[in-house]
C-alpha positions as CSV (number, residue, x, y, z in Angstrom):
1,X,13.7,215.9,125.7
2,X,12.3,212.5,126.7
3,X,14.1,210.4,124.6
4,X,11.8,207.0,124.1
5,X,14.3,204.1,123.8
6,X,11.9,201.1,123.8
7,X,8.6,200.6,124.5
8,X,6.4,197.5,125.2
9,X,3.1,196.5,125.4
10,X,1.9,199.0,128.4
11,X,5.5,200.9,129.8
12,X,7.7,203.4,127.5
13,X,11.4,203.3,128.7
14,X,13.1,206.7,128.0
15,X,16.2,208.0,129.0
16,X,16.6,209.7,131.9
17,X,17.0,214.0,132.8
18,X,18.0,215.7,135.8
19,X,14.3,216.9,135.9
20,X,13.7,213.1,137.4
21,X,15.0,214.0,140.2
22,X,11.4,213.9,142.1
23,X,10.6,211.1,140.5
24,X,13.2,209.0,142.0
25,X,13.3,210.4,145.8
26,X,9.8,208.3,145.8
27,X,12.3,205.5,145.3
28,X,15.4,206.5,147.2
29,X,13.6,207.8,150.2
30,X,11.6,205.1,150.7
31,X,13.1,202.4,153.6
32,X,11.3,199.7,152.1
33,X,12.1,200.3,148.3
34,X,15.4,200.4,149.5
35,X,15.5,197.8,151.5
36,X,18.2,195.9,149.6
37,X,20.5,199.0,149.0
38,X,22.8,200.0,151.2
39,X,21.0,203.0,152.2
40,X,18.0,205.2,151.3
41,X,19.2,208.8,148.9
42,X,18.4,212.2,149.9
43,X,18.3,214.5,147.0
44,X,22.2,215.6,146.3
45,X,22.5,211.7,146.1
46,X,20.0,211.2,144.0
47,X,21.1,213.8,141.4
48,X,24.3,212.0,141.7
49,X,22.7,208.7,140.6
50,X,21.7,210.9,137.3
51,X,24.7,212.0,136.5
52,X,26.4,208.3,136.5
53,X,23.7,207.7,134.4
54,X,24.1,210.5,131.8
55,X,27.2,209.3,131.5
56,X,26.9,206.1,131.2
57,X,24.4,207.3,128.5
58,X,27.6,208.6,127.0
59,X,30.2,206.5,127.8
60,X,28.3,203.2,126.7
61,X,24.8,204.3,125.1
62,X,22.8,202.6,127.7
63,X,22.1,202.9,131.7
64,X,18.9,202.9,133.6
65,X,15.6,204.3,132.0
66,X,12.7,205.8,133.3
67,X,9.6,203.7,133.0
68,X,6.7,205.1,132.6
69,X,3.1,204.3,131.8
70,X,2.5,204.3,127.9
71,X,-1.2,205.5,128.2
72,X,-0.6,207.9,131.5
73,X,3.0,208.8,131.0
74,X,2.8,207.7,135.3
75,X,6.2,207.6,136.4
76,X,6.5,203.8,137.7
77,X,10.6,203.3,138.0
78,X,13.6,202.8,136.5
79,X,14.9,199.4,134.5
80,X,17.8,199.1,132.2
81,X,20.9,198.0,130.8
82,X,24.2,198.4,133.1
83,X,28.1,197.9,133.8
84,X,28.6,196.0,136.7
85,X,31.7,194.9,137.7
86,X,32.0,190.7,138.8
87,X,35.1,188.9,139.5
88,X,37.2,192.2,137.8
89,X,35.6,191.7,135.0
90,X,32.5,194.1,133.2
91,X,29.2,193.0,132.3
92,X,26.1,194.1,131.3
93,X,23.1,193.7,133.9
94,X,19.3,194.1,134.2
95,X,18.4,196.1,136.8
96,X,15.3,197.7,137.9
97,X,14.0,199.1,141.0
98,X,10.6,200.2,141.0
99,X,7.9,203.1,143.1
100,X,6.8,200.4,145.7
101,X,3.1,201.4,145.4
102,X,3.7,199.3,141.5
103,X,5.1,196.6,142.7
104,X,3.4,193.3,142.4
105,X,1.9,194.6,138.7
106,X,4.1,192.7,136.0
107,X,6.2,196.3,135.5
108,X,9.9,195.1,136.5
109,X,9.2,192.2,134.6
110,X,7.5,193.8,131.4
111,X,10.7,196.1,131.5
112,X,13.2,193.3,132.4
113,X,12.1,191.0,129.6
114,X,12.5,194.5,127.2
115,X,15.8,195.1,128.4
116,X,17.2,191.6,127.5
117,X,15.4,192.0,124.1
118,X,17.1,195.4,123.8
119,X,20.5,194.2,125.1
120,X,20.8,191.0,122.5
121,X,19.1,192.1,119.7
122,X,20.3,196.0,119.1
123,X,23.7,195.6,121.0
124,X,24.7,192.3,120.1
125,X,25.5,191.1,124.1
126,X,25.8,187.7,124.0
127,X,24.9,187.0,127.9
128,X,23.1,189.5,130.6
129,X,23.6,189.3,133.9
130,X,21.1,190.2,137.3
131,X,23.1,190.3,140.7
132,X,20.3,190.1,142.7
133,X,20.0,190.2,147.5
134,X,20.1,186.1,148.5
135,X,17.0,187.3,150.3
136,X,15.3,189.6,147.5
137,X,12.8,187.0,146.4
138,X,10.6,189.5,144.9
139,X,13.6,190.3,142.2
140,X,14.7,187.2,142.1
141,X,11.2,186.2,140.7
142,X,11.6,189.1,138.0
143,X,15.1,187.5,137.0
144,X,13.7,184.0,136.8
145,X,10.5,184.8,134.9
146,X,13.5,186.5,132.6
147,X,15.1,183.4,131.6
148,X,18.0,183.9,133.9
149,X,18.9,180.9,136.1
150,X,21.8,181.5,138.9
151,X,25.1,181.2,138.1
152,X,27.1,181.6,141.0
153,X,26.6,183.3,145.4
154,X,29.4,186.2,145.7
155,X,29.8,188.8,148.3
156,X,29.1,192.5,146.6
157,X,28.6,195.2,148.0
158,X,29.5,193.8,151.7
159,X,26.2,191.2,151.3
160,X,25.6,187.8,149.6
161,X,24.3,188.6,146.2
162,X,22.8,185.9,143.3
163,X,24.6,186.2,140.1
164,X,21.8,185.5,137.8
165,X,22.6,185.2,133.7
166,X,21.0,184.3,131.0
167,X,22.6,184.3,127.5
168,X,21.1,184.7,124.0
């Protein structure tokens, strides 16, 4: 059932199953993973996040993706393609949120960099967007080093968020 919908250099982004559930809670429970959420998950919340995924899946034929080691099949995080809503509008964003034990090894940006690939080259999107903590710097980087340059400061989600965007 792992459904491999791209796959770079060392990661293999495949769609997601309610058998992730695990997987995740190393995210979602984590304080410091979730430092720029609005709160950690516990699992009913978490199984919740899959479901709006699945259908996203459905509704739109993208979402978040697992992302795992190509050689290990390791689960590392989750990075994909995503409606976001920005001054009433849709667009697509990159997001990615990653097991914080992998941070600081090229993964959200390996991912990232696919997901842009992914989002102008087999969906035709014309610009991507990253809406990204004012004090996340760490994500920030990721955006940057993925050719996305900030657009615009908004309040989201009751914080100051970075509208990065890049476009093809």
């Amino acid at each position: 059932m792992d459904t491999i919908v791209i796959t770079t250099e060392r990661l293999n982004l495949r769609k997601m199953t309610t058998d992730d559930v695990q997987n995740l809670m190393g995210i979602f429970s984590d304080p410091e993973a979730m430092r720029y959420y609005p709160s950690t998950m516990n699992e009913e919340e978490t199984l919740g996040w899959i479901n709006r995924t699945l259908s996203n899946y459905e509704k739109l034929g993208v979402g978040f993706w697992i992302v795992e080691d190509k050689s290990t099949g390791q689960f590392l995080g989750q990075c994909g393609i995503i409606p976001q809503a920005c001054d009433g509008v849709s667009v697509m964003e990159i997001a990615y949120l990653f097991v914080r034990q992998e941070w600081g090894k090229g993964y959200a940006t390996e991912s990232a960099k696919a997901c842009k690939e992914y989002g102008f080259q087999s969906m035709g999107l014309h610009k991507m967007y990253s809406f990204i903590d004012v004090n996340n710097t760490a994500s920030a980087r990721v955006a940057e080093r993925n050719g996305m340059h900030i657009e615009e400061t908004i309040t989201k989600w009751g914080k100051e968020v970075f509208v990065y965007s890049v476009a093809r």
